[in-house]
C-alpha positions in Angstrom: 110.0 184.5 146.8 107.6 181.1 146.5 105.6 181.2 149.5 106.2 178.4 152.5 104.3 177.5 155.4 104.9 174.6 157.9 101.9 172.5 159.1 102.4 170.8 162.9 99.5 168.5 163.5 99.7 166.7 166.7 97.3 163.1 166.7 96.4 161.5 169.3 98.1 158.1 168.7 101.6 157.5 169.6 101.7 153.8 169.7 100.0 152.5 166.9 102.5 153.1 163.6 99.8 151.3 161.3 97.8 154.4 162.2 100.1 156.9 162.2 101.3 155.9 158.8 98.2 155.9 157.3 97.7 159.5 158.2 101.2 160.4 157.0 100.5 158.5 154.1 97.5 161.3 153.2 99.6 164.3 153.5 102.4 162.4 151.0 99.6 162.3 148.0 99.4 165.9 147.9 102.2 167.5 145.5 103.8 170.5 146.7 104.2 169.1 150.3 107.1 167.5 151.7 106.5 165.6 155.2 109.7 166.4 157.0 109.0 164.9 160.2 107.5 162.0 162.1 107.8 161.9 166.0 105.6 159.5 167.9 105.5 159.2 171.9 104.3 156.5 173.6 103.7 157.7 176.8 102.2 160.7 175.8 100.2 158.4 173.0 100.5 161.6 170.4 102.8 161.7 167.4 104.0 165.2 166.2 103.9 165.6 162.4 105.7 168.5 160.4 105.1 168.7 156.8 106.1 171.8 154.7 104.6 173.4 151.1 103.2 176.2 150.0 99.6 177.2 151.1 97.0 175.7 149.1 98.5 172.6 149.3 99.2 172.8 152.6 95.9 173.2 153.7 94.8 170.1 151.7 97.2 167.6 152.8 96.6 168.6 156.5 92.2 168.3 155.6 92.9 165.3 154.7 95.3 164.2 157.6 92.6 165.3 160.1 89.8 163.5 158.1 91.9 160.3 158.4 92.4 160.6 162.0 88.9 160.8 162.4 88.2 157.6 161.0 90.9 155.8 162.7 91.3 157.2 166.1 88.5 157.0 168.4 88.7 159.3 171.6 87.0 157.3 173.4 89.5 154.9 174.5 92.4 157.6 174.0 94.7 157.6 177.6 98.0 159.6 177.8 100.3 162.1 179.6 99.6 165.1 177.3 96.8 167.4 177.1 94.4 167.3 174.5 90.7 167.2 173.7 90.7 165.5 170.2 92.1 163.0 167.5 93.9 165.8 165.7 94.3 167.6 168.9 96.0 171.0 167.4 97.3 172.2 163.9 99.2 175.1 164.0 100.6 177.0 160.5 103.3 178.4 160.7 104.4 181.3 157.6 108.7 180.1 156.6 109.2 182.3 153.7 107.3 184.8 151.4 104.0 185.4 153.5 102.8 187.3 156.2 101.2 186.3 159.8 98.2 187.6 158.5 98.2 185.7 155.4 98.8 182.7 157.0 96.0 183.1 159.7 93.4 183.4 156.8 94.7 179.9 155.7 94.3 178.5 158.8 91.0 179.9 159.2 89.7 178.1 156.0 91.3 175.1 156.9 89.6 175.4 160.2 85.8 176.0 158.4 86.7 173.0 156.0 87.5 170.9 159.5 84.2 172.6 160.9 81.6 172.0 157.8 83.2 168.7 156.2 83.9 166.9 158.6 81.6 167.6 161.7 84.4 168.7 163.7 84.3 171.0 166.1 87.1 173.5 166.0 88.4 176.3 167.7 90.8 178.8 166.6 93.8 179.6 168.5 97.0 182.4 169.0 97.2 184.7 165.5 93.7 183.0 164.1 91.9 183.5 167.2 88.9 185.3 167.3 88.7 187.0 170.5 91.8 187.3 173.0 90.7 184.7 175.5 91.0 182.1 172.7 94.5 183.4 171.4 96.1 180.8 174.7 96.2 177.4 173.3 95.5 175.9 177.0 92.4 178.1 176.9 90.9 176.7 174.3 91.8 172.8 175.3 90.6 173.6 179.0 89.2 170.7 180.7 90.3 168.4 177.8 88.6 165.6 176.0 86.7 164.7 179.4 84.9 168.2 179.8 84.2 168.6 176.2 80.3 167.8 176.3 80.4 170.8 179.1 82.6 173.1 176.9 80.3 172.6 174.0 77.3 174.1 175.4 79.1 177.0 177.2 78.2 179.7 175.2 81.2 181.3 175.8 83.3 178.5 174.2 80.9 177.5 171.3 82.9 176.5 168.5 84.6 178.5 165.5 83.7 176.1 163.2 81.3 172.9 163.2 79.1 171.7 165.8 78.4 173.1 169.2 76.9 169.6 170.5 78.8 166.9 172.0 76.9 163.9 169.6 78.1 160.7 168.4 80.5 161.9 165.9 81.9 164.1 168.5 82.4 161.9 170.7 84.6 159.9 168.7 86.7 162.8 167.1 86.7 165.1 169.7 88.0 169.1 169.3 90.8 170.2 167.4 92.3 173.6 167.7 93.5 175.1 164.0 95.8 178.3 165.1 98.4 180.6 163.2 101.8 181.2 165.3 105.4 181.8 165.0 107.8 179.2 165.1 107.4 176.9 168.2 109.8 174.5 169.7 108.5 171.9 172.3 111.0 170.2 174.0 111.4 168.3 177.3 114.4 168.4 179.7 115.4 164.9 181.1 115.6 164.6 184.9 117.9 162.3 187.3 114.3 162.0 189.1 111.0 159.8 188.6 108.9 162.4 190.5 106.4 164.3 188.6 105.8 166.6 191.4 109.5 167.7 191.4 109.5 168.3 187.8 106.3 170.4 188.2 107.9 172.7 190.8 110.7 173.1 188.2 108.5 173.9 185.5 106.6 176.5 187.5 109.8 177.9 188.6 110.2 178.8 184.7 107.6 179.0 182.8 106.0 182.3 182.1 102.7 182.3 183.8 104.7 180.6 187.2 102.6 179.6 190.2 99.8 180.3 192.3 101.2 182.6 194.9 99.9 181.2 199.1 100.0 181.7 201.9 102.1 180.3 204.1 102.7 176.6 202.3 103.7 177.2 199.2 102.1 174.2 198.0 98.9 173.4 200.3 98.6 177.1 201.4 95.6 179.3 200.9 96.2 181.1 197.5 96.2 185.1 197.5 93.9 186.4 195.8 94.1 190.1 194.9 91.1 193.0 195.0 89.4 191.9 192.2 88.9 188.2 193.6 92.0 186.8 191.1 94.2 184.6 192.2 98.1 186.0 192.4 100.2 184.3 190.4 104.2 184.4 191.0 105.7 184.9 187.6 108.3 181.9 185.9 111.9 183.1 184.7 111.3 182.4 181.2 109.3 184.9 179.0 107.5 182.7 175.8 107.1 179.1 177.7 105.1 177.5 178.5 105.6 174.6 181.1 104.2 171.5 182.9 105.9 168.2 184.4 105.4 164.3 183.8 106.8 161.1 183.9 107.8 159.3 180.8 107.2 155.2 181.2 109.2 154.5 177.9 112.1 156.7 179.4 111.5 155.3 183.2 112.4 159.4 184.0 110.2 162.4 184.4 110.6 165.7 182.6 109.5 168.8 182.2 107.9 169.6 179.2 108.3 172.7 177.2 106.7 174.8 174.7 109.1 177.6 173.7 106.5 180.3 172.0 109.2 183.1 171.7 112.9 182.0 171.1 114.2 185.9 171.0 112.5 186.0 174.0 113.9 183.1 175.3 116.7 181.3 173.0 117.1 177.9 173.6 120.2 177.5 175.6 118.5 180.4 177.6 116.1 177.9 179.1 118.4 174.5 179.3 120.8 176.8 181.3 118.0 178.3 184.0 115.9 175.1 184.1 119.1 173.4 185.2 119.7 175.9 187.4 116.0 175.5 189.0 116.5 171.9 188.6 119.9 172.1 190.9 118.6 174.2 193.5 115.6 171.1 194.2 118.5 168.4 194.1 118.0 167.2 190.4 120.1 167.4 187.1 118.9 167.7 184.2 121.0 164.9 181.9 119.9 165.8 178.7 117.0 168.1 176.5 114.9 165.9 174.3 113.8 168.1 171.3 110.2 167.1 170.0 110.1 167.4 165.7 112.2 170.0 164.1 114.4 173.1 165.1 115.8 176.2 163.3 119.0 176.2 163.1 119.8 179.3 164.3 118.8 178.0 168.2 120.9 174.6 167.8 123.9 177.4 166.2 123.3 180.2 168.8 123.6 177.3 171.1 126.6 176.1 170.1 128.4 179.2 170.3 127.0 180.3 173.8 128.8 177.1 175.2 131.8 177.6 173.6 132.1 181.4 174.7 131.9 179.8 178.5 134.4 177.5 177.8 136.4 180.8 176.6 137.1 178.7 172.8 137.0 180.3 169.7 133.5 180.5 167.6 134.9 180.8 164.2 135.0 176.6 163.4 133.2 175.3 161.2 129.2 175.2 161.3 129.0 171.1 161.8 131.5 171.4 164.9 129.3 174.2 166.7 126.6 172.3 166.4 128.7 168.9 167.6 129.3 171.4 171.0 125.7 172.2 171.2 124.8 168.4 171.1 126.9 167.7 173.7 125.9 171.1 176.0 122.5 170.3 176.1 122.7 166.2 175.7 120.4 166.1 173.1 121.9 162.6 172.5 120.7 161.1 175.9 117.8 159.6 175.7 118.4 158.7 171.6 120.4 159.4 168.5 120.3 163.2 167.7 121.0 163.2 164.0 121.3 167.3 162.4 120.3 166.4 159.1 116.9 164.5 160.3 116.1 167.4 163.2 117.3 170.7 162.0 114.7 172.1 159.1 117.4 174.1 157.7 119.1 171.0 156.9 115.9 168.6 156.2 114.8 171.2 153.3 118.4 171.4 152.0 118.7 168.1 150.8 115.2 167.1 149.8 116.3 170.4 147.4 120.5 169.6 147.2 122.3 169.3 143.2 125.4 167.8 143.1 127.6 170.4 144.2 131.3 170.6 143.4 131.6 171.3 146.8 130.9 168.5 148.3 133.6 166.3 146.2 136.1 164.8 148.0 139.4 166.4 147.2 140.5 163.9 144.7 137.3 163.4 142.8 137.1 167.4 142.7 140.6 167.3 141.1 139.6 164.5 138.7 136.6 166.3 137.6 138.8 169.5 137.0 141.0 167.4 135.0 138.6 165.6 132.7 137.5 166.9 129.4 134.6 168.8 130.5 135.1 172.9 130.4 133.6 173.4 133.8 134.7 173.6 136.9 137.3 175.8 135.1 139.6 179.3 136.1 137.0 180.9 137.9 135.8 177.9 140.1 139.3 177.1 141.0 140.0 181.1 141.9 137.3 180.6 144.5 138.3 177.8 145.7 142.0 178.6 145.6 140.7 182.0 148.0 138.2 179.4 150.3 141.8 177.8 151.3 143.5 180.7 151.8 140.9 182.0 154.2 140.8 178.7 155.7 144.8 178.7 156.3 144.2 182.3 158.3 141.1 181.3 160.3 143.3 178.0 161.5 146.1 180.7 162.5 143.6 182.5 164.4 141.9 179.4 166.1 145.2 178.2 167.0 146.0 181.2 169.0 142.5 181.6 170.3 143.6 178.7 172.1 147.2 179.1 172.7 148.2 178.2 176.3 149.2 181.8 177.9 146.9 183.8 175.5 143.7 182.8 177.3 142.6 186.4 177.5 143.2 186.7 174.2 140.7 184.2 173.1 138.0 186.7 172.1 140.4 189.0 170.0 141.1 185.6 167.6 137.6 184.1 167.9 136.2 187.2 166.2 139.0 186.9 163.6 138.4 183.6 163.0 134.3 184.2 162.8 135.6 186.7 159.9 137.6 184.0 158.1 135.0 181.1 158.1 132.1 184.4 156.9 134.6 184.7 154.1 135.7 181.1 153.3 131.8 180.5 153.2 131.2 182.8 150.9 134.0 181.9 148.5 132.8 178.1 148.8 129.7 179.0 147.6 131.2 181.0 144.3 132.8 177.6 143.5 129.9 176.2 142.1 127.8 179.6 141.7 130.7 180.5 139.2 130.3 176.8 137.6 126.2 177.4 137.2 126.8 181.3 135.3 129.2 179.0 132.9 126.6 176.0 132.2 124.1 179.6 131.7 126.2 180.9 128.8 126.4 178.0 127.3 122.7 177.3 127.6 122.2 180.5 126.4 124.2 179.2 122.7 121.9 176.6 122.5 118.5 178.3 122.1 117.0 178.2 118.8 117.8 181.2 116.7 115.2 180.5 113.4 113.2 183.7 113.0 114.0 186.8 114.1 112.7 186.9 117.6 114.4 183.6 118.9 117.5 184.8 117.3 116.7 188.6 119.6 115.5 186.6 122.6 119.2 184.1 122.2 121.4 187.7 121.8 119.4 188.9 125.1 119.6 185.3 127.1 124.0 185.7 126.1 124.2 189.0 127.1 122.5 188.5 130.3 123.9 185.2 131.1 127.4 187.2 130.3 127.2 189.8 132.2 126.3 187.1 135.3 129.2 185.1 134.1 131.4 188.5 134.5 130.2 189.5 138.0 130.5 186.1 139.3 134.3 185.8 139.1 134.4 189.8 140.1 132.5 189.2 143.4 135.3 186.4 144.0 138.5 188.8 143.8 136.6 191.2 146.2 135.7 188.7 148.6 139.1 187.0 148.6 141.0 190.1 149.0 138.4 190.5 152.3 141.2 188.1 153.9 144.3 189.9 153.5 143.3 191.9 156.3 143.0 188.6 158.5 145.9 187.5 157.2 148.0 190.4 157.7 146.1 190.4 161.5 147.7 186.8 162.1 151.2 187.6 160.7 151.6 190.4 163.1 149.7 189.1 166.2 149.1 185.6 165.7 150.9 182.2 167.0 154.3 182.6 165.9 154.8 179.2 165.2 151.8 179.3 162.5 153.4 182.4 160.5 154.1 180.3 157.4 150.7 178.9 157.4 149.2 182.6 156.9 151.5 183.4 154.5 151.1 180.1 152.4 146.9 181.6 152.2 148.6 184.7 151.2 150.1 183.3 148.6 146.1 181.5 147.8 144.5 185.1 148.1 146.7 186.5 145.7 146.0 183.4 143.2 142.9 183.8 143.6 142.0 187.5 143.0 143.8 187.3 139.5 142.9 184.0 138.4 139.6 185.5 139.1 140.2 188.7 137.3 141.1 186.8 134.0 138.0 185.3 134.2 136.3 188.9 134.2 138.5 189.7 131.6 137.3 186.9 129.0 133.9 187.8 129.9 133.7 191.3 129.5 134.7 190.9 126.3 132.2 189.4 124.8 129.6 192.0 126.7 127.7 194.8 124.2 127.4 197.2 127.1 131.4 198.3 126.9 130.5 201.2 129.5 129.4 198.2 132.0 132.3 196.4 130.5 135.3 199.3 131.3 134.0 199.9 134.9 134.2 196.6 136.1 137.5 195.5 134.1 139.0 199.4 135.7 138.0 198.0 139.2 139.4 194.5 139.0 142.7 196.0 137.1 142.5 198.0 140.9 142.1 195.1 143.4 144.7 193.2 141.2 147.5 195.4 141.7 146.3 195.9 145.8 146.5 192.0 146.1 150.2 191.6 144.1 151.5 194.4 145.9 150.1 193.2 149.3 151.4 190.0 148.7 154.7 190.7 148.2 154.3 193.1 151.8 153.2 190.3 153.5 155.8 187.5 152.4 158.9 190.2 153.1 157.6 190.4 157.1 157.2 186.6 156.9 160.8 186.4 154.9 162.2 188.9 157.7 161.2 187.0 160.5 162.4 183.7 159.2 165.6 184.9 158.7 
C-alpha cells in the first residue's frame, strides 16, 4: 500500500487571495502532492489548506508553503478572531494510508528542524510529535498567542523545538508555528440565531471536553474553587475529543461556536451537532446550521446521514448520494454557503483527481451503445454483473417500499436492514462491471507482449496464465455475490409489500441471468488455464451455484405465479 499523509497548514491571512495563492501556488510545484483544499475566513483572517501525497514530498511542499508565508505575511499587523502566534500558525500531518502514527511523527519532526534551522523559525512540536506531555495540547503550546511570544521565548520551560529561542526581528515578523502529528481532525463551527459571543462561549463550555471553571456562587463572576493542591476545579464539557471556544463572525453577521473534533469515535459528528443544539436550546438559541472548515471523511457525513434517518424511523439501505443529501439537510451544512460533496468530502476529492472512465458511470443508453459497438468489451461477464446489480436493486426497492409502508411503521427496521443488504450487494456487483471489463483488457494485454527469445516468450505464457486465472475468478466472484440476493429476494416475496411482489420476482429473474451468464464466462476461461486442478474446482463449484440459482428461480416464480392467480 503507497504510503499517504495529509498536510493541514493554517496561515494567517484570510483576506488577501493574492497571498494565499501564492502560498498554494508552492505546494502545487512539488509532484506527488495534490492540494485538495482551500478555505479562507475573513473574520478569522486565516485560511485552512489541505494538500495530500506521500511523505517526502509532503514535507517539501509544506517547507516551502511556510517559507512563503514568511515572506509575505508579516505578524505584525496580523488582527483576527482565531488564536494563533505565527504566519503559518500550525501544521499538523496527518498518516491516511500505509504508515503508522509513529512514522508520521518522525516526518513531522524533520519538517519541524527544517522550519527551525532554514528558516529562523521558531517551532514547537505538538500532540503525537510532542516532546514532553505538556506540549502534546495544541493551546499549550500557542498560550498567550503572537502578543506574549517575546515572553514565551525566554521561558525556559517553553524554549523552542526547533530554531530560535529569541524574539528578534525575524521573529517578529514570522512569529511561532506549531508542526504536530495527530489523527484526523475536523474543525467545524455551529451557526447560531444569536450575535452574542458570550452566549456562544457558555455553549461551548457546556461541551467541550475540558468545560468550565467551576465557582462559587456566580457561575460566571464567582470565586473559582480551587482544590487541595491550589488547582482550579474545572466542571467537565459533554463531549469527549473537542475542543471548544465562541466568536462572532462579521462576514456571517452571527456568532458561533467553534469546534475542533480531536476524536470522532469518541465523539462522531452528529454526536456533537445533536448536544450542542441541545445546550444551545436550553440558553434560548438554535443552532441553524454547522459550517464544516476544509475536508471530512466520509464516514462522519455517512454515519450522519443514517443517524437522522433512524430518528425519522426511514430505511438506511438508499443509496450512498441520498444519505448524504439527509445529512446535508440534518445538520444544515448548506446555511451559510453551498455544501458541495465532491469539493468537501476527501473520500470523494481523492476519487476523482484518481477516477478512469468507468462503465459505470454511462448513462443507460450510452452503456447499451458501447455494448453494442464492435469492441469485445464490456462483454458476457460485465453484463452478468450488471444484470445481478439490477436484480438486487429491484429487491432493495421492495424492501424500502415497505420500510415505509403506511401501517408497517414498526416494521421499518426489519426492511431497513434488508435493504442495507441489497445496496452492500448491488455495490459490490456494480463494481465487477468494470473490474470484470479490466481482467478482459489484462488478457489481452497479456497477447501483446513480445515473445522473441525464450524468456519474453516464458514471461508472456506466465502474464496469460495469471491474467487468466484473474479473468476466471472475476466472473466466479459475480455468481456468488448475485446469488447473495436470492435470500432478500425470497425475504420480500414472503414478507414484503404485496403490491411490489412482481418487482422481486422480475430481480429474480436478473439473479438467475446473472449467475449463469456469469458461469459461462468461467467456463471460457478455465479453459484456457494450465492449472486444470485450479480449473475443475472452480468450474465443480460454479456447475453448483448454477443449478441452486435455476432451481431457486423456478421456487420463487411458482409462489409469485400462486399468489397472482
Amino acid at each position: 500500500m503507497k504510503k499517504l499523509i495529509e498536510c493541514v497548514p493554517n496561515f494567517s491571512e484570510g483576506r488577501d487571495m493574492n497571498v494565499i495563492k501564492q502560498i498554494t501556488d508552492e505546494i502545487g510545484k512539488v509532484d506527488g502532492v495534490k492540494l485538495l483544499d482551500v478555505d479562507p475566513g475573513a473574520t478569522t483572517n486565516r485560511t485552512v489548506v489541505t494538500f495530500v501525497g506521500s511523505p517526502d514530498e509532503v514535507v517539501e511542499a509544506a517547507f516551502r508553503a511556510v517559507r512563503k508565508a514568511q515572506e509575505l505575511i508579516d505578524m505584525r499587523g496580523h488582527k483576527g478572531d482565531h488564536p494563533r502566534f505565527g504566519a503559518t500558525d500550525v501544521c499538523p500531518l496527518v498518516p491516511v494510508s500505509g504508515i503508522s502514527m509513529e512514522e508520521t511523527a518522525e516526518y513531522a519532526k524533520k519538517l519541524g528542524e527544517r522550519i527551525g534551522n532554514e528558516l529562523g523559525i521558531p517551532v514547537y512540536c505538538y500532540e503525537n510529535a510532542a516532546s514532553e506531555e505538556k506540549r502534546r495540547n495544541l493551546a499549550n503550546c500557542r498560550e498567550g498567542e503572537y502578543e506574549g511570544l517575546g515572553e514565551k521565548l525566554v521561558n525556559p520551560d517553553w524554549k523552542p523545538d526547533f530554531g530560535p529561542a529569541e524574539f528578534n526581528e525575524s521573529v517578529a515578523r514570522s512569529g511561532a508555528t506549531a508542526v504536530g502529528a495527530r489523527d484526523f481532525l475536523i474543525a467545524v463551527n455551529f451557526n447560531l440565531n444569536t450575535t452574542s459571543t458570550r452566549r456562544a462561549n457558555s455553549v461551548a463550555f457546556d461541551v467541550r471536553e475540558k468545560g468550565r471553571v467551576k465557582r462559587e456562587g456566580n457561575p460566571i463572576t464567582g470565586k473559582p474553587v480551587v482544590d487541595e493542591n491550589g488547582e482550579q476545579v474545572r466542571i467537565p464539557g459533554t463531549l469527549k475529543g473537542t475542543k471548544a471556544i465562541g466568536w462572532f463572525i462579521e462576514e456571517y453577521g452571527i456568532a458561533q461556536v467553534s469546534m475542533n473534533i480531536t476524536n470522532l469515535a469518541q465523539t462522531p459528528l452528529h454526536v456533537a451537532f445533536d448536544e450542542v443544539s441541545e445546550k444551545a436550546h436550553a440558553r434560548g438559541i438554535r443552532v441553524s446550521g454547522l459550517e464544516i472548515v476544509g475536508l471530512v471523511p466520509k464516514s462522519a457525513i455517512i454515519d450522519a446521514g443514517k443517524h437522522y434517518l433512524s430518528k425519522q424511523r426511514r430505511s438506511l439501505g438508499i443509496a450512498e448520494p441520498e444519505i448524504v443529501k439527509i445529512a446535508i439537510k440534518s445538520m444544515g451544512l448548506d446555511d451559510l454557503k453551498p455544501f458541495v460533496p465532491e469539493e468537501k468530502i476527501i473520500e470523494y476529492v481523492l476519487a476523482a483527481e484518481n477516477a478512469a472512465p468507468k462503465l459505470v458511470d454511462m448513462t443507460c443508453s450510452a452503456f447499451a451503445d458501447e455494448t453494442a459497438s464492435e469492441s469485445p468489451a464490456p462483454g458476457g461477464g460485465s453484463i452478468s454483473a450488471y444484470m445481478g446489480a439490477l436484480g438486487a436493486s429491484l429487491a432493495t426497492m421492495v424492501a424500502n417500499l415497505s420500510s415505509h409502508k403506511a401501517g408497517w411503521d414498526d416494521r421499518w427496521k426489519e426492511f431497513s436492514d434488508w435493504a442495507e443488504r441489497g445496496q452492500a450487494i448491488k455495490d459490490d456487483l456494480m463494481r465487477l462491471v468494470d473490474e470484470d471489463t479490466g481482467a478482459f483488457n489484462l488478457v489481452m494485454d497479456a497477447f501483446k507482449l513480445p515473445k522473441s527469445t525464450p524468456e519474453e516468450k516464458s514471461a508472456r505464457s506466465a502474464a496469460i496464465q495469471n491474467a487468466t486465472r484473474y479473468a476466471t475468478e472475476v466472473p466466479f466472484r459475480t455468481m456468488k455475490r448475485a446469488f447473495d440476493a436470492f435470500d432478500l429476494i425470497r425475504a420480500m416475496i414472503d414478507q414484503g409489500n404485496p403490491n411490489s411482489i412482481t418487482d422481486a420476482a422480475v430481480g429474480a429473474l436478473c439473479v438467475r441471468s446473472a449467475v449463469i451468464g456469469a458461469f459461462l464466462n468461467v467456463r471460457i476461461n478455465a479453459a484456457g488455464l494450465k492449472d486444470k486442478e485450479f480449473a475443475s474446482e472452480v468450474v465443480a463449484r460454479g456447475a453448483e451455484i448454477e443449478a441452486a440459482a435455476i432451481a431457486t428461480e423456478q421456487e420463487l416464480l411458482s409462489i409469485v405465479n400462486a399468489r397472482l392467480a
